[in-house]
N, C-alpha and C positions, 0 to 999 in steps of 0.2 A: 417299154422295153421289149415286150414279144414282137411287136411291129418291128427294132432294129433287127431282130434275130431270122425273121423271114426275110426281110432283104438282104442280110447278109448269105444268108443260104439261098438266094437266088443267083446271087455273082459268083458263085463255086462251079469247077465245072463239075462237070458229071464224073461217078467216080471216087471222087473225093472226098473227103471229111471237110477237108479243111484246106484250102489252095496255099500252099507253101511251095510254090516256084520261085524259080529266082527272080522275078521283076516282085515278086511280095521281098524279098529276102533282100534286093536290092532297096527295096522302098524303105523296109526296117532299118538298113543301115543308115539311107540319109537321114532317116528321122533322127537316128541315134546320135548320126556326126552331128546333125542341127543340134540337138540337144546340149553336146559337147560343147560345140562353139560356144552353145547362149550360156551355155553353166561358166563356162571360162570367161568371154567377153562380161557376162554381169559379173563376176567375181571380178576381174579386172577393174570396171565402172563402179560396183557397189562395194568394194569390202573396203579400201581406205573413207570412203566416208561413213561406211557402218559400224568401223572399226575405229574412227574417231567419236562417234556417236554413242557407241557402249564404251567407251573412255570418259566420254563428258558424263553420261549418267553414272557409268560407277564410281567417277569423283564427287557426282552430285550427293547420293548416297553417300559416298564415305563422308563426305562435307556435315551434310545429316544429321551421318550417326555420331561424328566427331561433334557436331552443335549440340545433339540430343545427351552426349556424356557430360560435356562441360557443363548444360543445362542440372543435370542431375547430382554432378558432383555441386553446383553452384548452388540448388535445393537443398543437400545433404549439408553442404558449411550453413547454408541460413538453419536448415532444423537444429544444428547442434548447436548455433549463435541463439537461437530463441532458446532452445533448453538450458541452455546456461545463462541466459539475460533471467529466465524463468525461477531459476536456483537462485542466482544474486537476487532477486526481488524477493523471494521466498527468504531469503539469509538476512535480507533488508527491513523486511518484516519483522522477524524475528528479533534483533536488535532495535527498532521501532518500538515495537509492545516491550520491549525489557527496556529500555529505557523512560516507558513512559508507564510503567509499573513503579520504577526507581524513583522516576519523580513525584508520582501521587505517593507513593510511599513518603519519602520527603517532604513533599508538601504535607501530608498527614499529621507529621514527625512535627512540626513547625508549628502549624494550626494547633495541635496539642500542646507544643511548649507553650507558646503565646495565648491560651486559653488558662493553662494553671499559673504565665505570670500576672495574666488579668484577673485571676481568682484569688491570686496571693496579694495584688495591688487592691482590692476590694478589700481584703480582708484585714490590709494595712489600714487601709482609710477607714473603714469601720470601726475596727480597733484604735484608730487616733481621733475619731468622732467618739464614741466611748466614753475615752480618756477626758476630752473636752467636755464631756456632760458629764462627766462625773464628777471633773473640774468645777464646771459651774454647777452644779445643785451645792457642789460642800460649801461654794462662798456663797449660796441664795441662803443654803442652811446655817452658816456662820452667821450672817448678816440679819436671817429668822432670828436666834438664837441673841442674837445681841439687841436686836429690838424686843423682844422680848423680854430679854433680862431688863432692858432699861423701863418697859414699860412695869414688870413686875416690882421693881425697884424702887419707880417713881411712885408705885402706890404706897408702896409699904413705907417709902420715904417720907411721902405726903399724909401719912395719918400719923408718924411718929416722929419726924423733926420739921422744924422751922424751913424757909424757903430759902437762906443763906447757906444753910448746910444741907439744904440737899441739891442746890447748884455744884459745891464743892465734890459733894460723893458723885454725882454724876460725870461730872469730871476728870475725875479717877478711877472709876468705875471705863471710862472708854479709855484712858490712855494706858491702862491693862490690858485692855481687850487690844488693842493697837499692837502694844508689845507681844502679846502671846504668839506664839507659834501656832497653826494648826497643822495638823494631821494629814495626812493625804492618803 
């Protein structure tokens, strides 16, 4: 840059600061017209297609941010579709374990009745097994009780009567025992 500064201070005349004649002042203006021209001929040439081109981009953008809304609101119904799919599973749940609290409950309920009717069915049957042995020991023990008699009988018969009458009492001796009744 010092180097442009000496040669500009060499084309000055003498004198001078700074050569502002009029072929300088001339020269400034064509530059200036030039300048004009080019600023208006390019405006001419460039601003319908720059001016279409910042049109396409700022619908590009609006396009964008109109895609990046819809995108967000289209986020916002899915979070608030999961948070409530969330809540119904959560409520689904909830009715789930209560109904299957209801049923083990139930089945419980069940299980127990059918337990004390098989402990009452046992204890039916027990009690008519019992009854049966108790049945039979009284006719083992009637049946003891009359062979007995008869063998008790048949001695006491057989050292003190004859073998004609103690056919006969023995004879009589069971069809007493036949008729009787017992006990129960």
């Amino acid at each position: 840059m010092p180097g442009i500064m000496v040669f500009m201070a060499q084309n000055v005349p003498e004198g001078r600061l700074f050569a502002l004649d009029s072929q300088t002042l001339i020269s400034i203006g064509i530059q200036l017209i030039n300048a004009i021209i080019l600023a208006v001929a390019l405006s001419f040439i460039l601003y319908k297609p720059t001016k279409e081109f910042m049109q396409k981009r700022a619908e590009r953008i609006k396009t964008s941010l109109d895609n990046a809304d819809r995108a967000m609101a289209r986020a916002n119904e899915l979070i608030a579709e999961y948070n409530m799919k969330l809540e119904q599973i959560d409520s689904e749940r909830a009715e789930i374990l209560e109904a299957a609290r209801l049923k083990a409950a139930e089945q419980s309920r069940e299980i127990l009745e059918q337990a004390k009717r098989e402990a009452e069915e046992i204890r039916r049957h027990a009690k008519e097994s019992l009854e049966k042995d108790r049945k039979l020991l009284e006719e083992q023990t009637r049946l003891y009780v009359i062979e007995l008699a008869s063998v008790m009988a048949e001695k006491y018969i057989a050292r003190k009567i004859d073998d004609e009458a103690q056919d006969r009492l023995f004879e009589e001796a069971v069809a007493q025992l036949e008729e009787a009744q017992w006990l129960h």
